[in-house]
KEZAVO-913675 format. One record per residue: residue in one letter; x, y, z of N, C-alpha, C in turn. Coordinates in steps of 0.05 Angstrom, whole numbers, plus 32768, in hexadecimal, padded with zeros to 4 digits. Layout:
% KEZAVO-913675
AXYZXYZXYZ
...
This chain:
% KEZAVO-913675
X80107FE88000800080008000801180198000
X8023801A8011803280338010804C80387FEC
X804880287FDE805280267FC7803E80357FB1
X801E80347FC18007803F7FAF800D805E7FB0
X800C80607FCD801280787FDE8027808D7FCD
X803B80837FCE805280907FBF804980977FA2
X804380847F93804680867F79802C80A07F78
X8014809C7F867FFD80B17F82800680CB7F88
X801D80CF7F98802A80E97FA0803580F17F91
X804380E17F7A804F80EC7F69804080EF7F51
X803280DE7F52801980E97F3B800C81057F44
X800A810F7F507FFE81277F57801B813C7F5B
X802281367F68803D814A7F61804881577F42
X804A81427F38804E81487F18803E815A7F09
X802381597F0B800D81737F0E800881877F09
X801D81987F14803381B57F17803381B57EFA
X804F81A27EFA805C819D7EE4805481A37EC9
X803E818E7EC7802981917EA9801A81AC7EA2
X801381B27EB8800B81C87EB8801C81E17EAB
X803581E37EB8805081F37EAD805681ED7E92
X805781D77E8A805E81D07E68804481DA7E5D
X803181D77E64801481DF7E56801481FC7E53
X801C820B7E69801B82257E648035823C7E5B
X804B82307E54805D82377E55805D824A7E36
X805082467E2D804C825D7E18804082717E20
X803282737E2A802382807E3A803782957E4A
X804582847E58805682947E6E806A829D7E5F
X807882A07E4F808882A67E3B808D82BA7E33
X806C82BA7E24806A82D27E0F805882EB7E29
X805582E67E45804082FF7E5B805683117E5B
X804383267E53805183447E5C805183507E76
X8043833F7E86804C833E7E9A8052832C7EB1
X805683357ECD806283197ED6803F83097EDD
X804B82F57EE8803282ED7EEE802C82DE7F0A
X801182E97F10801082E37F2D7FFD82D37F3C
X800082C97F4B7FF082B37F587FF882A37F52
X800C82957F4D801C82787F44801282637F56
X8020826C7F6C8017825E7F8A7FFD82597F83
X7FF082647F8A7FD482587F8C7FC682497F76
X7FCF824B7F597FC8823A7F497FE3821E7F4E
X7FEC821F7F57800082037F587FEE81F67F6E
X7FEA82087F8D7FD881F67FA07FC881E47F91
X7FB181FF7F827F9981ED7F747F9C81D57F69
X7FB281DB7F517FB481C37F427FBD81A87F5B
X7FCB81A87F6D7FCC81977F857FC181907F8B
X7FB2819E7F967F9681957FA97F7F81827F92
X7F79818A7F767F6281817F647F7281657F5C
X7F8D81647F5A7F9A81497F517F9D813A7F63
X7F9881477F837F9E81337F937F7B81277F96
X7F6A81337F9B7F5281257F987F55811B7F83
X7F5081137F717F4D810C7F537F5B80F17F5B
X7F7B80EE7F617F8C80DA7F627F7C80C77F79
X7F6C80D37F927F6780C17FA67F5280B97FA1
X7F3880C27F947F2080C37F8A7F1D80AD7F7C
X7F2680B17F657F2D80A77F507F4680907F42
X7F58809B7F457F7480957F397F6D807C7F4A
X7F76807B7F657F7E80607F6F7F6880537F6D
X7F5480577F707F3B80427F6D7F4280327F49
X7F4680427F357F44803B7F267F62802A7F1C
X7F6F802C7F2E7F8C801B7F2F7F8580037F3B
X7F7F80037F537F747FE57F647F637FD67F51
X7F537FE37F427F377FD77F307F537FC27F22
X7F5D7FDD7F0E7F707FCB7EF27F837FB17F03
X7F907FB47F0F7FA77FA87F257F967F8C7F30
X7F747F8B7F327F687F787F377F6D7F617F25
X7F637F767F0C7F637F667EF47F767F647EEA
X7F8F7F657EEF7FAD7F597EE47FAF7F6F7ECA
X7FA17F8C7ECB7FA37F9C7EAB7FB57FBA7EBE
X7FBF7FB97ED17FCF7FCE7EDA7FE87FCF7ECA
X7FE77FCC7EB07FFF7FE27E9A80007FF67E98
X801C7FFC7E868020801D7E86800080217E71
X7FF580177E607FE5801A7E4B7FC3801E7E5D
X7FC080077E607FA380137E7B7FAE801F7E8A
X7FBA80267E997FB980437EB07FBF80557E9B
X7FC6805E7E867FC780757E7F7FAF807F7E71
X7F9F80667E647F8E80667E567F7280737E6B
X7F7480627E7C7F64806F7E9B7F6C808D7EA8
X7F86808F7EAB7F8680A57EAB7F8080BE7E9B
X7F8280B67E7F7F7380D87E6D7F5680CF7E78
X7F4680BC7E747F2C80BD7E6C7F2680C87E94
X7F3480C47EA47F3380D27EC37F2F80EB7EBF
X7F4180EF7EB87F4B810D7EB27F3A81227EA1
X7F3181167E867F22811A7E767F0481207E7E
X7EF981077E837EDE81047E937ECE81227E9B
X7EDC81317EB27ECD813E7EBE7ECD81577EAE
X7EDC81577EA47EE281767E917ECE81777E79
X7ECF815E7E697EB981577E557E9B81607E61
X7E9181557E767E8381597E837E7881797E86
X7E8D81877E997E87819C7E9C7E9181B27E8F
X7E9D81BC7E767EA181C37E667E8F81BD7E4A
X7E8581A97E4F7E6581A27E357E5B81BC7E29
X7E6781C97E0A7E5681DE7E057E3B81DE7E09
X7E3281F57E137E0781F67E1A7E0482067E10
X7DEC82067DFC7DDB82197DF37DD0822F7E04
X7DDA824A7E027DD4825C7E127DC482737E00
X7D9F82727E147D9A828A7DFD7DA682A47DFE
X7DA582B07DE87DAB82D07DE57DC982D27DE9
X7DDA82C87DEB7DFA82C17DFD7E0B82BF7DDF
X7E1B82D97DDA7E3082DC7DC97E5382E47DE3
X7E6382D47DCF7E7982CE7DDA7E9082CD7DC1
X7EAE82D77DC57EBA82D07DC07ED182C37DD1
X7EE982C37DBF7F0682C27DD07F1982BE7DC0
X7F3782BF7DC37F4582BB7DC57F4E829D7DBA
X7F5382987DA17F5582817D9A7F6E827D7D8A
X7F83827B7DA07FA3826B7D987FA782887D84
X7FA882A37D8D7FAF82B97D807F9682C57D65
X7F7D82BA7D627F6F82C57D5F7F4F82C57D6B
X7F4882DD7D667F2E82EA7D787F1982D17D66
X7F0682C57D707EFB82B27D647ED982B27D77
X7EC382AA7D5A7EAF82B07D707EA3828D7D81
X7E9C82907D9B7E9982737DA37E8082717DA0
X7E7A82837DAB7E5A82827DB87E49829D7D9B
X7E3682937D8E7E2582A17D837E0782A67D81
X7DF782BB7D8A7DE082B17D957DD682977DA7
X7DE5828B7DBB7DE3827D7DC37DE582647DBC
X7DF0825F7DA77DFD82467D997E1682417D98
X7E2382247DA87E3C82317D9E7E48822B7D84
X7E6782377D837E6A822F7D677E7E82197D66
X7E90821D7D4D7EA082047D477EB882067D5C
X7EBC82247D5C7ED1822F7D737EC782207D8E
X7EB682217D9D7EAE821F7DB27EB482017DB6
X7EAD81F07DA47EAE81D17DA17ED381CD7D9B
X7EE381D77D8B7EFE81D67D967F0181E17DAE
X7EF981F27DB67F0681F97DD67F0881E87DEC
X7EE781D57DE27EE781C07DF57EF381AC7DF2
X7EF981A57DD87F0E818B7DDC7F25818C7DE6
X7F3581AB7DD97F4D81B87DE47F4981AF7E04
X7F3981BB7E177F3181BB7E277F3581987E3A
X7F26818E7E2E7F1A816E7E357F3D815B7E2D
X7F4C815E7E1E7F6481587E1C7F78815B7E28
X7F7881817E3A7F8B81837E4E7F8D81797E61
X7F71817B7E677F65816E7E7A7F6F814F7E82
X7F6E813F7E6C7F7281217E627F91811C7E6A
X7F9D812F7E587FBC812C7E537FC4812D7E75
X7FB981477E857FC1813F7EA77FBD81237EB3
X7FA0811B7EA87FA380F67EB47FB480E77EAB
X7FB880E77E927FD080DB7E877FE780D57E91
X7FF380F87E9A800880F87E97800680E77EC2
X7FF880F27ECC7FEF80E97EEF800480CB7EE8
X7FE880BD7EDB7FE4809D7ED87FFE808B7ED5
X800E809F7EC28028808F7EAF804180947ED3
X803880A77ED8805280AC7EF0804A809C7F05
X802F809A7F0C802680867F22803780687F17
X803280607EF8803E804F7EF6805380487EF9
X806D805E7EE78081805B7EEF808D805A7F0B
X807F806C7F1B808E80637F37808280467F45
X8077803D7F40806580277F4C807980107F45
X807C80137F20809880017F1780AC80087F2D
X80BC801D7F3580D380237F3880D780157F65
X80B980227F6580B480147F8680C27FF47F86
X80AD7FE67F6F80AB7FC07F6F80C67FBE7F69
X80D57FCE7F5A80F87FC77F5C80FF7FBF7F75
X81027FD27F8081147FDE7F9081067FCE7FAC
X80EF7FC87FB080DB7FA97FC580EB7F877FB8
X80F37F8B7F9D80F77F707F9981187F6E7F9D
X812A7F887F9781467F867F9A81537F817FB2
């Protein structure tokens, strides 16, 4: 158990991380500095650490029952983890009367039109439902690898 322990810590730790490669264009090209770091790193902590205990390990014990705890199911479990709730709550809705744009990868683009959305709006959400994914992913593959690296180092 304490081999689960570890490896889920480091699956959530890493977190940060993805996060920083995700945004690092972002941070790059800001004209200015940018603030609240801290507190978006807590967040991402705190949402990966529920997620990992919620979730993640339940859905490790499940695979690990059934002899399918590979790098390929846990990672595969982890996007669709990851994925799941964002799909969900990110779901473009028909909103009446509701015009919207944004900001789309350097151009102004409309999402929302009379309350429909558009083609923009439906990329945003996959954009969206993928980063989301790619964080379980990336959780799942490190839970693995350290879990490998634990069973070494128990059998040496």
């Amino acid at each position: 158990m304490r081999d689960i322990l570890f490896a889920a810590i480091a699956a959530v730790l890493v977190q940060p991380f993805v996060l920083a490669i995700r945004l690092l264009p972002a941070l790059i090209t800001a004209q200015s500095p940018v603030y609240g770091v801290w507190i978006v790193v807590v967040a991402v902590l705190v949402v990966s650490a529920v997620f990992v205990i919620l979730l993640g390990i339940p859905a490790f014990l499940i695979l690990r029952r059934f002899a399918h705890d590979g790098w390929l199911s846990l990672g595969a479990v982890g996007f669709v983890l990851g994925a799941a709730p964002s799909a969900l709550i990110f779901w473009p809705r028909t909103l009446s009367g509701y015009s919207a744009g944004e900001n789309w990868h350097g151009h102004y683009e409309h999402t929302y039109v009379n309350g429909a959305p558009t083609i923009y709006a439906w990329y945003d959400y996959f954009e969206n439902v993928a980063i989301f994914g790619l964080h379980g992913l990336v959780g799942a593959l490190v839970f693995f690898a350290m879990m490998r690296i634990l069973r070494r180092r128990l059998v040496d």
